[in-house]
N, C-alpha and C positions, 0 to 999 in steps of 0.2 A: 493668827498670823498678823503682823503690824502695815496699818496701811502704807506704799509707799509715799514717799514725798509729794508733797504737790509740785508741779514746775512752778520756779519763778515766775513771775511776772514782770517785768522792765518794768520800774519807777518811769511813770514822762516826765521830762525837764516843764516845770511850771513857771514861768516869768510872765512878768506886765509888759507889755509891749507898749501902752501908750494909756493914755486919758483925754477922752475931748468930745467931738461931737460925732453923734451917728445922722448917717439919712437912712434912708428906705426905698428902693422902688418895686414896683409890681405889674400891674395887669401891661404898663405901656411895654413891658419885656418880655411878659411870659411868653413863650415858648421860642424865642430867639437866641441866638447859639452866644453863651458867656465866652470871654476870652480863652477858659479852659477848651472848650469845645464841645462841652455839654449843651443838651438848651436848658433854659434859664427855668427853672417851676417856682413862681411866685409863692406858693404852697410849702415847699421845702424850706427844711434850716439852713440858708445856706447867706453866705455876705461875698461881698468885694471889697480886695484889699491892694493896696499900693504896689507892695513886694513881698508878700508872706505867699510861701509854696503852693502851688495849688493843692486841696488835699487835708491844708493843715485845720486842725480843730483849735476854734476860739471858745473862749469862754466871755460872753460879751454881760455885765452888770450894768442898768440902769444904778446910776446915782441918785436920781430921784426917789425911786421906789423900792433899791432892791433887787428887784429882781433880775435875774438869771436866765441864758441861754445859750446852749451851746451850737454853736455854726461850723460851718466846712465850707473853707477858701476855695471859690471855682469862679471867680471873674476879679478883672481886674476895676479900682474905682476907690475911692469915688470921684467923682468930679465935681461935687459941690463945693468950692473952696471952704474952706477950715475945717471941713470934716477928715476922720481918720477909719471911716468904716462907713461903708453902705451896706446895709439888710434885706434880705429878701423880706417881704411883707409878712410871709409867717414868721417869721423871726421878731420882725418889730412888735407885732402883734404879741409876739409871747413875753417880752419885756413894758406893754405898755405901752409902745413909744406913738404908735397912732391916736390918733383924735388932736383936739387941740394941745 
């Protein structure tokens, strides 16, 4: 007997939304409630963004190095002028972007 179909799976729309600087923050937030309403887990992948949904999946590339990781919009930020993303600390961590 022929297996049936697999269901589709929805294409996600993939676009750049920007290019610039990240920050990061961590222990001074963990467990205080991000503007989603969540509390904050310094640990988790997760950023703050200006106006992207809460919810929505980034895919955040150091230029420097490369590397790659993917976050989930649950506060809003950042508020260090010229930045375009703030990272939870595991986030940065997994790109690199801590130390000097």
């Amino acid at each position: 007997m022929p297996e049936p179909d697999a269901p589709s799976v929805p294409q996600q729309e993939v676009k750049e939304i920007g290019r610039g600087l990240a920050s990061w923050y961590g222990r001074n937030f963990h467990g205080r409630r991000t503007a989603s309403g969540e509390r904050f887990d310094m640990n988790a992948l997760t950023a703050a963004h200006p106006t992207l949904p809460f919810g929505t999946r980034v895919k955040v590339r150091s230029l420097v190095n490369g590397r790659e990781v993917i976050v989930r919009i649950n506060d809003r930020g950042p508020y260090a002028r010229g930045r375009i993303i703030d990272l939870s600390h595991a986030a940065a961590r997994a790109i690199g972007l801590l130390g000097p």
